[in-house]
N, C-alpha and C positions, 0 to 999 in steps of 0.2 A: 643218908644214902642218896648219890645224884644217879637221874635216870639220863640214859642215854640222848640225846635229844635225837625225834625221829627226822628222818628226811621228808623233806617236801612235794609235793608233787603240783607241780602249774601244767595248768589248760591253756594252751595258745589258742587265743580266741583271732579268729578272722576280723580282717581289716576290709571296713567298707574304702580306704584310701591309700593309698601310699605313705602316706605320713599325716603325722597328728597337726591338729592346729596349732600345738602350741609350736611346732618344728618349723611350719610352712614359710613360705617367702620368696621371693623372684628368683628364678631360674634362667641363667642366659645361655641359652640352647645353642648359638654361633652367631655372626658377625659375616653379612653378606657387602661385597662392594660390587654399585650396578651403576653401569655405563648411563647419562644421562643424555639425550642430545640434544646441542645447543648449536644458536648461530648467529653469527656476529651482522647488526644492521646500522645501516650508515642511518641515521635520520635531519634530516632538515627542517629545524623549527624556529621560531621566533620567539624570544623570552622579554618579557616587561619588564623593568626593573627600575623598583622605585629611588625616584630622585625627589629634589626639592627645586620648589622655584628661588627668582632669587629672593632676596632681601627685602629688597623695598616694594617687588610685585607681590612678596606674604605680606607685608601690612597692607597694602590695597586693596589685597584680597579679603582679610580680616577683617578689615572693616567695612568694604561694600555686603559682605555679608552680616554683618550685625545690624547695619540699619535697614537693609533687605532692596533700599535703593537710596542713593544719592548723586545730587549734583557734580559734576568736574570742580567746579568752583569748591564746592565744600571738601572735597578730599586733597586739595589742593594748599586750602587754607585750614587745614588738619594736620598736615604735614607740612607744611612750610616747603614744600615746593617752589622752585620756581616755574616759569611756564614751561621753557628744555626741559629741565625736570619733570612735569608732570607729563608733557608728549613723551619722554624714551619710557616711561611705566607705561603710559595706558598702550604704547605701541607694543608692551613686550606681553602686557595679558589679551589685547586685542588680536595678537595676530594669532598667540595658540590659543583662541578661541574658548578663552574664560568669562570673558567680559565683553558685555553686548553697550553702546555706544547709540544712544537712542536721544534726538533733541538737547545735549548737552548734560543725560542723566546716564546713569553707570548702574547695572545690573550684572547678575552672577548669572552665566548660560549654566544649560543641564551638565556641559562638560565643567567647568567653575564649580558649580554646587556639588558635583560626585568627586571633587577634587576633596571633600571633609568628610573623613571618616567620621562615622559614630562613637563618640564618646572623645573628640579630638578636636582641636580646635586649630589643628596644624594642616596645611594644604601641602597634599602629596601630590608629584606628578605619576607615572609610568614611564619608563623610555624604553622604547621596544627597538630590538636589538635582534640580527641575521646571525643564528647560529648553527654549527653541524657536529650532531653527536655519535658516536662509533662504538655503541653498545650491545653487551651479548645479555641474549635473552636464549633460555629454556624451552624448545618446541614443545612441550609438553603445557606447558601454564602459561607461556610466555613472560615468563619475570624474570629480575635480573640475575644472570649467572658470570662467576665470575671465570675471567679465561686466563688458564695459564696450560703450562705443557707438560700435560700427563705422561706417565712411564709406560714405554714396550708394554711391560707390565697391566698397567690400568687400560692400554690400547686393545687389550682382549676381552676384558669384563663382558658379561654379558648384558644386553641394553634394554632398557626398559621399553614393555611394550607401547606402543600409540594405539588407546582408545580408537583414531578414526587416521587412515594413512590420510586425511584431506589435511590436516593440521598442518604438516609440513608444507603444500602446495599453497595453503593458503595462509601463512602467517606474515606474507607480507601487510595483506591485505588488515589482518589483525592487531597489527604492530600499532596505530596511532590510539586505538584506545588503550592500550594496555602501554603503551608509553607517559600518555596523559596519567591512566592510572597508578604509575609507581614513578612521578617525577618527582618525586620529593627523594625518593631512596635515592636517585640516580644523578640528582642534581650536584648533589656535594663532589660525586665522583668528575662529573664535568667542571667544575670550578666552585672549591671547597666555600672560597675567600665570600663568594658571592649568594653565593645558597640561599642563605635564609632571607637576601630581600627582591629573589626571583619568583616570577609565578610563569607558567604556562600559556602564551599568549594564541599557539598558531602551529599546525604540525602539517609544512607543505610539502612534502617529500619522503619515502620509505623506497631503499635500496635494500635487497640481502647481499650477504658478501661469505664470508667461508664458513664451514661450519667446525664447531669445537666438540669436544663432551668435559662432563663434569661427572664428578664421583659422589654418589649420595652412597653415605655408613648406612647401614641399615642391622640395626640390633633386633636377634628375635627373641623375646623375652617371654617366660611361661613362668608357671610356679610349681611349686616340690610335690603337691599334690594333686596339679594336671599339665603335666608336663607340655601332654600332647596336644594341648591348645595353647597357641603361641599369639603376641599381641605383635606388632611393629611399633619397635622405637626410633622414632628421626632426630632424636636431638642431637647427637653426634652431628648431624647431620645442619639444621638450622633449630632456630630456636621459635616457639608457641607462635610467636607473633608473623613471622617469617613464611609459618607453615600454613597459615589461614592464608595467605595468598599464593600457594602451590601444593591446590587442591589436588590437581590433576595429576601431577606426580606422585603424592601419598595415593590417590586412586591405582595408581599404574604400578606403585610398590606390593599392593595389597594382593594382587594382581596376579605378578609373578611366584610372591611368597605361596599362593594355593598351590602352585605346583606341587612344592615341598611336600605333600597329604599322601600319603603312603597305607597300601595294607600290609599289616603281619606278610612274611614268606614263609613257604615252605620251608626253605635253608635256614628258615632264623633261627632254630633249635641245634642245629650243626655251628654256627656261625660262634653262639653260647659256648658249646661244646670244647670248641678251639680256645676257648678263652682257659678253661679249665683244663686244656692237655698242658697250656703252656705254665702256667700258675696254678696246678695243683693244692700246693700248700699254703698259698695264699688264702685261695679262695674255698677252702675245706668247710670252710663254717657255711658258706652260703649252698652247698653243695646236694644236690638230693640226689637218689637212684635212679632219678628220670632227670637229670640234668640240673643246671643252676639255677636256682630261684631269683629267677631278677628281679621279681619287685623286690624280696629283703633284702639284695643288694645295691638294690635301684637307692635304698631307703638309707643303709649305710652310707654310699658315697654320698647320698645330698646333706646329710647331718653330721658325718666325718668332718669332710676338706681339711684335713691335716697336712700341717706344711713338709715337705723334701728332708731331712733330715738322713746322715750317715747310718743312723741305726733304725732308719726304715726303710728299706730296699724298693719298696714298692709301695705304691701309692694309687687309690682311686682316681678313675677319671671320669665327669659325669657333664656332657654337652659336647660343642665340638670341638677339638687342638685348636681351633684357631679364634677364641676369645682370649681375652689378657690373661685372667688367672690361669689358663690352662696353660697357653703359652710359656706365662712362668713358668708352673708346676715343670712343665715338660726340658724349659733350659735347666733347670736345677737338677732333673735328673740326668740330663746329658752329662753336665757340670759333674757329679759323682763318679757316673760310670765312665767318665772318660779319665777322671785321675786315678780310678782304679786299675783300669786293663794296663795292659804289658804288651797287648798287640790292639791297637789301635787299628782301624780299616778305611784307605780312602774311599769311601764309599757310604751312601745313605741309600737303601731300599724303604719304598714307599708306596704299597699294594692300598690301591687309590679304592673306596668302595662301589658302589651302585645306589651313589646319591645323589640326589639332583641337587645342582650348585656347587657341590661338592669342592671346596677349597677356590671359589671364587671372591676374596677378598685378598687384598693386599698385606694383610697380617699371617698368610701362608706363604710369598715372596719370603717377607719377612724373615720367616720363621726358618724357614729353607737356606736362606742365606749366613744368618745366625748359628744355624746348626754344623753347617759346613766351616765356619769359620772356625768355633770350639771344634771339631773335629782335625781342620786342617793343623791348628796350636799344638793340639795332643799328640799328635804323630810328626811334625815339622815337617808336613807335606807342601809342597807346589801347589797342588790342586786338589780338590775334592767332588767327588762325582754326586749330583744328588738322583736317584733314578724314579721315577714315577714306572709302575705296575698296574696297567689297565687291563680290562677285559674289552676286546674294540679301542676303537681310536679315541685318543684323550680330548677332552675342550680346549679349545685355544689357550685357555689364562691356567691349566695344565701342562701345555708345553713351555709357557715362557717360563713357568714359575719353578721348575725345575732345568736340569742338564740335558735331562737327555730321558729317554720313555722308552720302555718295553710294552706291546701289546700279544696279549693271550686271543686265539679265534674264538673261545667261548671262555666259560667261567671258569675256574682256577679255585677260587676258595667260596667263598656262599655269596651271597650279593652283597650283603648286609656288612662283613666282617674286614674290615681297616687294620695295617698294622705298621708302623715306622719302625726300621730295624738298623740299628750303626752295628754291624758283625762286632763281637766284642765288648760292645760299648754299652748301649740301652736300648730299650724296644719301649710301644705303647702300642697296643692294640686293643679293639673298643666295636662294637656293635651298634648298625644304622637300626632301629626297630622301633616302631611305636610300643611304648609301656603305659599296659594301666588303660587301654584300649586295642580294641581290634584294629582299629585305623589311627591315624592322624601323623602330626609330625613326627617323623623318627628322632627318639632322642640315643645320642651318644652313650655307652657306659661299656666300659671296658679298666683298664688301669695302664701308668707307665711304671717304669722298674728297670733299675741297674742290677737286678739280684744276676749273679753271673747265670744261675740254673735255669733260669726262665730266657737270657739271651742265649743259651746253646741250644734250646728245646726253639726259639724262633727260627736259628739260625737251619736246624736241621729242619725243621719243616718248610722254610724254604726252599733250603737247598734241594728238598725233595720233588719240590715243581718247577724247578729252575728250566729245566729244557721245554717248559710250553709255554714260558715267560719268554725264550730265546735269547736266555743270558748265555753270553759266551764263556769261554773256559776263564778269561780272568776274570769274569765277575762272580762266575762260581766257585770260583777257589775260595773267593772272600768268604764266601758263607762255610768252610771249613775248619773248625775250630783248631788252633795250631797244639801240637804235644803238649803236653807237659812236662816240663824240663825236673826233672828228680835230682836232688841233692846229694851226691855219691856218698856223703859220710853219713847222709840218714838212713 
């Protein structure tokens, strides 16, 4: 006789972490691009560059130095000179002042003697040469930057602060040592061919001339188990070696990234909330009577990251839309919901949160452009509208990086809460909050999803604050979902 087998009962025991050791691993929280500034300086210097004497003045050199002095006559009859012959030598090391000419005996001056390297037995000269080099240096470290022509675009970025406003005033002033010190980097760019047999002779002149910026990547990287302390990656950016000679700008990245330090909000519990009116079903499992448990969803998205796939409508999202893998994840879901709908919508809604930085890098351009293009394909539109949703006035590299901006006089949805919506198409919306502390960086989590029921649940609750956004009647029509067309013989 089999007994029944009984049911089990587990104790969820509390997590001193977010996630186990064995789960843990680097977390790329977003991807910041920050205005650098730079300025282009004429310099006037003088370069040695070694030559050789001739032929017949290196053996007479060679060998007044091996015997440490000799007679005219014995170098004479060493070489089988004749007497022309031995006056156009000793006048061609006499006159560059190699060879001192004392009672008929031949010695090496100090200039002659430093003509032999150690470890050489060949006599080098130097020939110093009037040069002028037109190079851009970094006001912040003053090393070399390179100049080309940044986009509308990157012309907004936000710039990195300067330690001391004197650096600017006085980087003329600092230009000859910090030219001296990266002449080797800088040489090849002045003249590739000669480089490596130039040295630094003489730095008599420093002009400034226009100023440029350059774009430093700045990756914020944390891990699965503390999110909310984030490290700065620059290799995107320059490489180890590169970065130990622009100190001052990793200082000045370090810098600005504190900003990003945030406390928990009031609205952050609201902000959760909207996540769960729109994805009810999705997000059921993570779901409590008091609202959503975001560390165990915090914990799922970091150890999910399951790829876009047709028969999963919706997908975690955990950092910001605008790193690569999100990026993806997020065209893949455009890419679905857009070959599903039947009314496609010219228009992209984009309810910007209350983040510092918030979509300043060039992979939100990007992103924005890309999205509009699969939008524009889907519906064989002309044009497509991308609209930013602020509360207050947007950041500069917010208005270029979109069409066009709507601003609200106060808040509109929590602070914290983000959500990109194509009417019809797909949404992703995603929560700014520090997890796993009271304070620190806000991490991202929210989800994207073509499920049609979670874009008519975005669509109406937008459309429901459409008039303090100041969308006009055609952008709000957008946000109304079209009939249903029924089949008469069903």
């Amino acid at each position: 006789m089999s007994q029944k087998p009984r049911n089990k009962l587990s104790v969820r025991v509390p997590r001193d972490t977010l996630v186990d050791d064995s789960e843990d691993g680097p977390l790329i929280l977003g991807i910041l691009d920050l205005s650098l500034p730079c300025r282009r300086f004429v310099v006037e210097h003088k370069v040695a560059e070694v030559g050789k004497v001739s032929v017949t003045a290196e053996f007479l050199l060679r060998f007044v130095k091996a015997l440490g002095s000799c007679s005219e006559e014995d170098a004479q009859t060493f070489f089988g000179y004749s007497r022309r012959e031995m006056a156009y030598v000793l006048a061609e090391v006499e006159e560059a002042d190699y060879v001192d000419r004392v009672e008929g005996r031949l010695t090496l001056t100090a200039n002659g003697t430093g003509l032999f390297q150690p470890g050489s037995d060949d006599p080098l000269i130097f020939e110093v040469e009037r040069n002028t080099a037109r190079i851009g240096l970094d006001l912040l470290s003053l090393a070399p930057a390179d100049s080309r022509s940044p986009s509308v675009f990157e012309l907004s970025l936000p710039e990195l602060p300067l330690a001391d406003p004197a650096q600017i005033s006085s980087a003329t002033d600092r230009v000859p040592v910090q030219f001296r010190r990266h002449f080797r980097e800088l040489s090849p760019r002045m003249d590739s061919v000669a480089a490596a047999r130039r040295s630094l002779y003489s730095i008599d002149a420093v002009r400034a001339e226009e100023r440029f910026t350059n774009v430093v990547r700045v990756k914020l990287v944390s891990t699965g188990m503390k999110p909310m302390q984030v490290e700065v990656d620059l290799s995107d950016w320059r490489s180890d070696h590169e970065l130990a000679d622009r100190e001052a700008v990793s200082r000045s990245v370090v810098q600005i990234t504190e900003r990003l330090g945030c406390s928990r909000r009031e609205d952050d519990v609201d902000a959760y909330r909207l996540l769960i009116e729109l994805a009810p079903e999705y997000l059921n499992e993570w779901t409590r009577r008091d609202g959503l448990s975001v560390e165990r969803f915090y914990r799922h998205a970091f150890t999910a990251r399951g790829d876009v796939r047709a028969d999963r409508q919706t997908t975690p999202i955990l950092g910001s839309l605008f790193t690569a893998e999100n990026a993806r994840r997020l065209l893949e879901v455009a890419n679905y919901g857009l070959r599903r709908t039947k009314h496609p919508s010219p228009v992209l809604f984009w309810t910007v949160p209350q983040a510092p930085l918030w979509g300043s890098t060039s992979i939100m351009s990007e992103a924005v452009d890309q999205l509009r293009d699969l939008v524009m394909r889907a519906g064989d539109f002309c044009q497509v509208e991308a609209i930013a949703l602020t509360a207050g006035k947007p950041e500069p590299w917010i208005k270029r990086g979109f069409t066009g901006w709507r601003e609200s006089q106060s808040l509109v949805f929590p602070g914290g809460f983000e959500m990109l919506l194509a009417p019809c198409g797909f949404v992703a919306a995603s929560v700014h909050a520090p997890i796993g502390a009271p304070s620190g960086v806000p991490v991202p989590l929210g989800f994207a999803s073509f499920d049609p029921r979670i874009v008519d649940r975005a669509m109406a609750m937008l459309a429901g604050q459409a008039p303090r956004f100041g969308l006009n009647e055609a952008l709000s029509q957008e946000l109304i979902s079209p009939p249903v067309s029924l089949d008469p013989e069903t």
